[in-house]
N, CA, C and O atoms as a DFTB+ gen file, in Angstrom:
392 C
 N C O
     1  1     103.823     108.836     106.327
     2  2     103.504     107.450     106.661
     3  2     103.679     106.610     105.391
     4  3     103.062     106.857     104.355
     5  1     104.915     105.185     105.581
     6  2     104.518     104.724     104.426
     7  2     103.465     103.710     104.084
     8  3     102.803     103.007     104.848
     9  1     103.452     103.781     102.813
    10  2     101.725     102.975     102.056
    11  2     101.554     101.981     103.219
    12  3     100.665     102.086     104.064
    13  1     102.304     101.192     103.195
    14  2     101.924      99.861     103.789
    15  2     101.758     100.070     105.629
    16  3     101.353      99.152     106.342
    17  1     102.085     101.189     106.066
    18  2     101.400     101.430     107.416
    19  2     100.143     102.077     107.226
    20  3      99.103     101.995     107.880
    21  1     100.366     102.581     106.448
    22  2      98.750     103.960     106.172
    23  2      97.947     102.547     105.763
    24  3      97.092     102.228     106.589
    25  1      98.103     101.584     104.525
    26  2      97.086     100.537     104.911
    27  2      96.511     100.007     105.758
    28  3      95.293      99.912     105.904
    29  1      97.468      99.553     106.492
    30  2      97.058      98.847     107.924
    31  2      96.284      99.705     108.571
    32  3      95.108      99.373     108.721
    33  1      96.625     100.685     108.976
    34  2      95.867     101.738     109.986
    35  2      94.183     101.631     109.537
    36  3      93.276     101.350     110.321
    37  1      94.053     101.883     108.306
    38  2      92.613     101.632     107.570
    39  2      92.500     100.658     107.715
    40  3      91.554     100.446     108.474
    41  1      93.038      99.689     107.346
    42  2      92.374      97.977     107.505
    43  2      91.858      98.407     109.256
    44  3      90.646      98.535     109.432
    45  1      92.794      98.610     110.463
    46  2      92.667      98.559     111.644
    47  2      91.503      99.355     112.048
    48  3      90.878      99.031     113.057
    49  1      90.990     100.874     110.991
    50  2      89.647     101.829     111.602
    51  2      88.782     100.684     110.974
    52  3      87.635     100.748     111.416
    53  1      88.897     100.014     110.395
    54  2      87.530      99.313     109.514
    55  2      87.077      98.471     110.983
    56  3      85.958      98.519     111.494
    57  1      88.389      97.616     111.554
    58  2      87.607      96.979     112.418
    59  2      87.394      97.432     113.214
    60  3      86.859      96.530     113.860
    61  1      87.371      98.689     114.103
    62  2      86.814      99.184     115.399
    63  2      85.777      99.957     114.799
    64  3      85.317     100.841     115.522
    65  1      85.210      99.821     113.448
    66  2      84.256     100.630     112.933
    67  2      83.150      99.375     112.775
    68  3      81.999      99.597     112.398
    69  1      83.772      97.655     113.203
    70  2      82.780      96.562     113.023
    71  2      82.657      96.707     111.885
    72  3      81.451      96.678     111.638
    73  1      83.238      96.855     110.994
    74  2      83.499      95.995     109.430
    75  2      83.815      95.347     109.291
    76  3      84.929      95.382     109.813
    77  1      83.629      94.270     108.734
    78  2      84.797      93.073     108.411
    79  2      85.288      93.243     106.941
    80  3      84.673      93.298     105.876
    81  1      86.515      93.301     107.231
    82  2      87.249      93.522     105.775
    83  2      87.782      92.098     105.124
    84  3      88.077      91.108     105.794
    85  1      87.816      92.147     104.374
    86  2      88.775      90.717     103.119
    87  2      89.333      91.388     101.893
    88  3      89.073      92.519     101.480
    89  1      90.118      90.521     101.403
    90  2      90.481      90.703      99.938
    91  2      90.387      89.674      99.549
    92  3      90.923      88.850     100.290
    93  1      89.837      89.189      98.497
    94  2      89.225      88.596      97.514
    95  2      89.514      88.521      96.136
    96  3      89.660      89.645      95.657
    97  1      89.656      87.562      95.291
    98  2      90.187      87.508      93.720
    99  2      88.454      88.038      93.012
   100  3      87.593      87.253      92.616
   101  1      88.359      89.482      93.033
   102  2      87.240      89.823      92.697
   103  2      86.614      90.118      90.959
   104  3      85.482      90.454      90.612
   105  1      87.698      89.872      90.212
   106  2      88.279      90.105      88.537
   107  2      87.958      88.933      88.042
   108  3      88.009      89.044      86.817
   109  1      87.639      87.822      88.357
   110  2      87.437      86.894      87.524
   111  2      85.685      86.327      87.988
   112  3      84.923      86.614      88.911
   113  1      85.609      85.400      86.789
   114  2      83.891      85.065      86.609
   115  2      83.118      85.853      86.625
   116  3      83.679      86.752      85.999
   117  1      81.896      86.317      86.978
   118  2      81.140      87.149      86.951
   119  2      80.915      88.907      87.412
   120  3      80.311      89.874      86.947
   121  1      81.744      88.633      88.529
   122  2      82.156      89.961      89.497
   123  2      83.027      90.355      88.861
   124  3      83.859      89.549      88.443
   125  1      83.151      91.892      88.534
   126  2      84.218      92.382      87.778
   127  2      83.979      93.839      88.931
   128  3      83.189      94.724      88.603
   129  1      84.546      93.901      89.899
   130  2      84.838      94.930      90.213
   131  2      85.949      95.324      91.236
   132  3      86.833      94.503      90.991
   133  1      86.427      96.180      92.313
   134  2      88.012      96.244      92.836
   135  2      87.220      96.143      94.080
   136  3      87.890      95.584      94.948
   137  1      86.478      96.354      94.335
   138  2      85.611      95.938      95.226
   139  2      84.165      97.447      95.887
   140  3      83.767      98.475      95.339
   141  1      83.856      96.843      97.135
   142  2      82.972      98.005      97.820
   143  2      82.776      97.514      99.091
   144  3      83.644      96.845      99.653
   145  1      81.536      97.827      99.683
   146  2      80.953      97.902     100.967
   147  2      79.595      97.522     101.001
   148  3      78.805      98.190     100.335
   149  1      79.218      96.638     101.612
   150  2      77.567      96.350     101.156
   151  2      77.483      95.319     102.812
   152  3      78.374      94.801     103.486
   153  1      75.836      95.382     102.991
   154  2      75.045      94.611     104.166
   155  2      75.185      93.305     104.162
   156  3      74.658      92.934     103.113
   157  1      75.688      92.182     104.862
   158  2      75.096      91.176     104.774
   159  2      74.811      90.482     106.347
   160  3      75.653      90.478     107.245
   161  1      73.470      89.923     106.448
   162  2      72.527      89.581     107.492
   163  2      73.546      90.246     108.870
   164  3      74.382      89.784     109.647
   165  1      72.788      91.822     108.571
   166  2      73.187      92.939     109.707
   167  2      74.556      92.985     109.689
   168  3      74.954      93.196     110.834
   169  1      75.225      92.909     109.107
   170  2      77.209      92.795     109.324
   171  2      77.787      94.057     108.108
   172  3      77.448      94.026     106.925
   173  1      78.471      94.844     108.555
   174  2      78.668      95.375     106.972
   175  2      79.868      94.304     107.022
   176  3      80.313      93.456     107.796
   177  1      80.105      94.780     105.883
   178  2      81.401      94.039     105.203
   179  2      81.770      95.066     104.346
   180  3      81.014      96.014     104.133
   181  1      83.433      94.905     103.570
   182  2      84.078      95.320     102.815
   183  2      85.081      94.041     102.194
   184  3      85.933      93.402     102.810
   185  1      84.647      93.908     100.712
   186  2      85.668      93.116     100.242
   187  2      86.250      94.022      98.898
   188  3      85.667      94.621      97.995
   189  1      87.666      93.818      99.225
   190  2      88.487      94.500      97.788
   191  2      89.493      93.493      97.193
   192  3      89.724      92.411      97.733
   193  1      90.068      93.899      96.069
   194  2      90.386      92.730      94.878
   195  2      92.021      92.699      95.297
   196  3      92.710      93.719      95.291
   197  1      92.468      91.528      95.617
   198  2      93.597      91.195      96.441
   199  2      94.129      91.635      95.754
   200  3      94.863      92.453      96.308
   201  1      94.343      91.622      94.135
   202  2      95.555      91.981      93.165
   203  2      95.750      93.234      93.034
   204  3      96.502      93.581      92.122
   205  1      95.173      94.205      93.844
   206  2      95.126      95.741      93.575
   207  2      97.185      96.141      94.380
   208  3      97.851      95.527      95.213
   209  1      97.391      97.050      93.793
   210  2      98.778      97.613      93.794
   211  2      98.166      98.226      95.922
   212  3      97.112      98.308      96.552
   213  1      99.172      98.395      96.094
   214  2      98.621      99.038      97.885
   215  2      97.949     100.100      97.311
   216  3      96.728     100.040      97.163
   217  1      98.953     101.614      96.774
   218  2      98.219     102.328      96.608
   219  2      96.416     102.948      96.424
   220  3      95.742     103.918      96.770
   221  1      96.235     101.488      95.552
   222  2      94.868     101.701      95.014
   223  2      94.318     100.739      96.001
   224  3      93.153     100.589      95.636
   225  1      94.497     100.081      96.943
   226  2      93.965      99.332      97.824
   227  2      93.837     100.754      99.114
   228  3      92.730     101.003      99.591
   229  1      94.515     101.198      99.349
   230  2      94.325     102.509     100.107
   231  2      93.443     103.642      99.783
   232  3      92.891     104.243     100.705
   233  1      93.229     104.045      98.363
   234  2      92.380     105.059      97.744
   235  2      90.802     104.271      97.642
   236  3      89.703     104.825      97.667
   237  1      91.131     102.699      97.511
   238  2      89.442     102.343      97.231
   239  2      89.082     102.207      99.232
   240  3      88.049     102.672      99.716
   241  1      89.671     101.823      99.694
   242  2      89.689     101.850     101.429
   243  2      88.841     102.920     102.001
   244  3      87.704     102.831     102.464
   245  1      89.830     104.231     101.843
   246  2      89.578     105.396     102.228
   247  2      87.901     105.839     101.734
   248  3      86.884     106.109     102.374
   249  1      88.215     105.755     100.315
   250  2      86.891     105.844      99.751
   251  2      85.621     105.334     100.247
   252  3      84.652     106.061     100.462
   253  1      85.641     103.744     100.473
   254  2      84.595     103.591     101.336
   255  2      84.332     103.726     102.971
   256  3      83.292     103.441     103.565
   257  1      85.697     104.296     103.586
   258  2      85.536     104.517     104.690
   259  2      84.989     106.110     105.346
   260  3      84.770     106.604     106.452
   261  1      84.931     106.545     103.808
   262  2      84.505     107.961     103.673
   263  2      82.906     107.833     103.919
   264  3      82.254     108.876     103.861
   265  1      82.339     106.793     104.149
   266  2      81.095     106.820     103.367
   267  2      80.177     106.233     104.939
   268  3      79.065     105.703     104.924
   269  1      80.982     106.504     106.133
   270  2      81.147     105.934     107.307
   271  2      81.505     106.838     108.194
   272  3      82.434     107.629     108.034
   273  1      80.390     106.728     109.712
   274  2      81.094     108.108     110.766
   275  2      82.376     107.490     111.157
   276  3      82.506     106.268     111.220
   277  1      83.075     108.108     111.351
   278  2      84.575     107.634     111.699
   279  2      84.791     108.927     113.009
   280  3      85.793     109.191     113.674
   281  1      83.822     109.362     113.018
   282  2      83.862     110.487     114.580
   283  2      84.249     109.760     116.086
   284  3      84.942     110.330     116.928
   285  1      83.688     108.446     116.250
   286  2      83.446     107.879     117.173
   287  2      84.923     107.087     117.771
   288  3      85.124     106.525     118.848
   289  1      85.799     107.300     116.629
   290  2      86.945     106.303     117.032
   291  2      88.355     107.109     117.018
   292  3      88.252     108.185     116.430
   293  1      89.562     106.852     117.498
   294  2      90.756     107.695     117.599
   295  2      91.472     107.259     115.801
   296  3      91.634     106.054     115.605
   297  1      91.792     108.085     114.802
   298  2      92.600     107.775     113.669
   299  2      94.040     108.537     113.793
   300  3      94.065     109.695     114.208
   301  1      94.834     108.084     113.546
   302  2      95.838     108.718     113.301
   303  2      95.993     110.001     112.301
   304  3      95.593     109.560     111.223
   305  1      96.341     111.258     112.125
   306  2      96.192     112.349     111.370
   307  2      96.043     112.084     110.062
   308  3      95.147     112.507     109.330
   309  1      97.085     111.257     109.732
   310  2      97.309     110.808     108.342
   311  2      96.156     110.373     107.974
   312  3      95.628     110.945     107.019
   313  1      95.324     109.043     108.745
   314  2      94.363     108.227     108.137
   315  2      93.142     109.423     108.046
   316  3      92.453     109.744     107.077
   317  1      93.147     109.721     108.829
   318  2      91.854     110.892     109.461
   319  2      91.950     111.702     107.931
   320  3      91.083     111.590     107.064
   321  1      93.017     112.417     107.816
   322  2      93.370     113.337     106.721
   323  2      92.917     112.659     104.719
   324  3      92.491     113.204     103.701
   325  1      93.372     111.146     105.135
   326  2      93.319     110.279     103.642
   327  2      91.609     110.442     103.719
   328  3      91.031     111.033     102.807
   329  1      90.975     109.968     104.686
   330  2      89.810     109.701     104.311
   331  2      89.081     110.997     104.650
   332  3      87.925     110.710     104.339
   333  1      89.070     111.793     104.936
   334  2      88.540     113.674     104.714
   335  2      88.488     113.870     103.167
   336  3      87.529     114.147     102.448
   337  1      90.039     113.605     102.808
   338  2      90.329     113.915     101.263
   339  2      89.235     113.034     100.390
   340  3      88.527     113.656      99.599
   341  1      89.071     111.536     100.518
   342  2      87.966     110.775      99.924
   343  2      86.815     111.204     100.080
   344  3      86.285     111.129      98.971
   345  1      85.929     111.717     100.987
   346  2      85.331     112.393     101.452
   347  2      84.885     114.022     100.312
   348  3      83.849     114.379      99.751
   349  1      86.016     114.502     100.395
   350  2      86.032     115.642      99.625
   351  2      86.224     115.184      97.699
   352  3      85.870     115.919      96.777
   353  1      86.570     114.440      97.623
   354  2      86.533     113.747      96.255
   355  2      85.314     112.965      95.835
   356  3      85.358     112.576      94.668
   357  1      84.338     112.676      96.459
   358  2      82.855     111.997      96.125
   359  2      81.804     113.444      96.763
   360  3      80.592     113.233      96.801
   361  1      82.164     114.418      97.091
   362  2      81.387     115.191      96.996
   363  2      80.893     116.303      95.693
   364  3      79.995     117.145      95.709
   365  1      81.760     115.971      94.706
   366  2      81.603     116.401      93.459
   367  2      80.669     115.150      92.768
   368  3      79.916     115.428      91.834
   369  1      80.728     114.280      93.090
   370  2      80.182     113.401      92.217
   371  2      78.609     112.777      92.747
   372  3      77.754     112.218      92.060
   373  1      78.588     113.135      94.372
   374  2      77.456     112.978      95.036
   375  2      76.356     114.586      94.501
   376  3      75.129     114.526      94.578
   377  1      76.910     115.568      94.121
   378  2      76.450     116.817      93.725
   379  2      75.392     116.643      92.457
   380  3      74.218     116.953      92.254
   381  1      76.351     116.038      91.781
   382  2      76.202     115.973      90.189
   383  2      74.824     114.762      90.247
   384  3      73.828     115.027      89.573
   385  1      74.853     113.322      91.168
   386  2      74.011     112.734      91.353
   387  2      72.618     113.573      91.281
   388  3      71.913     113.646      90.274
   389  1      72.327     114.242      92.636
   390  2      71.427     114.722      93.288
   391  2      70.617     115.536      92.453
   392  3      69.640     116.121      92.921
């Protein structure tokens, strides 16, 4: 799958997962980060930093979509597979937390 479909597909589980996604100029003024996932009044949201290359707009994606049941909805193998792998990559670091 290339990058820019495997994006979409994630942008597309975010919304049948009722996320609302954006990209955002998140690098300048105070906010310095590529983005995340956080509550606001009952809504999740996801905002990531528009200037990110796809690639890394796909790895920070996955990443927080890892962090989310994604059981409930149909993904394509690929997406299913990207975000397993994210999944399996914060479980070393959720370890080390604990």
């Amino acid at each position: 799958m290339k990058d820019d479909t495997l994006l979409h597909a994630l942008e597309e589980a975010a919304t049948r997962l009722d996320i609302k996604l954006s990209y955002e100029d998140l690098l300048k003024g105070v906010v310095a980060t590529h983005g995340g996932m956080f509550m606001l009044r009952g809504e999740k949201r996801i905002i990531i930093h528009k200037g990110l290359q796809v690639r890394d707009k796909i790895e920070l994606l996955a990443e927080l979509l890892a962090a989310v049941n994604t059981e409930g909805i149909h993904l394509a193998p690929e997406v299913r597979d990207r975000i397993e792998k994210a999944k399996l990559k914060a479980a070393p670091r959720e370890a080390k937390q604990a």
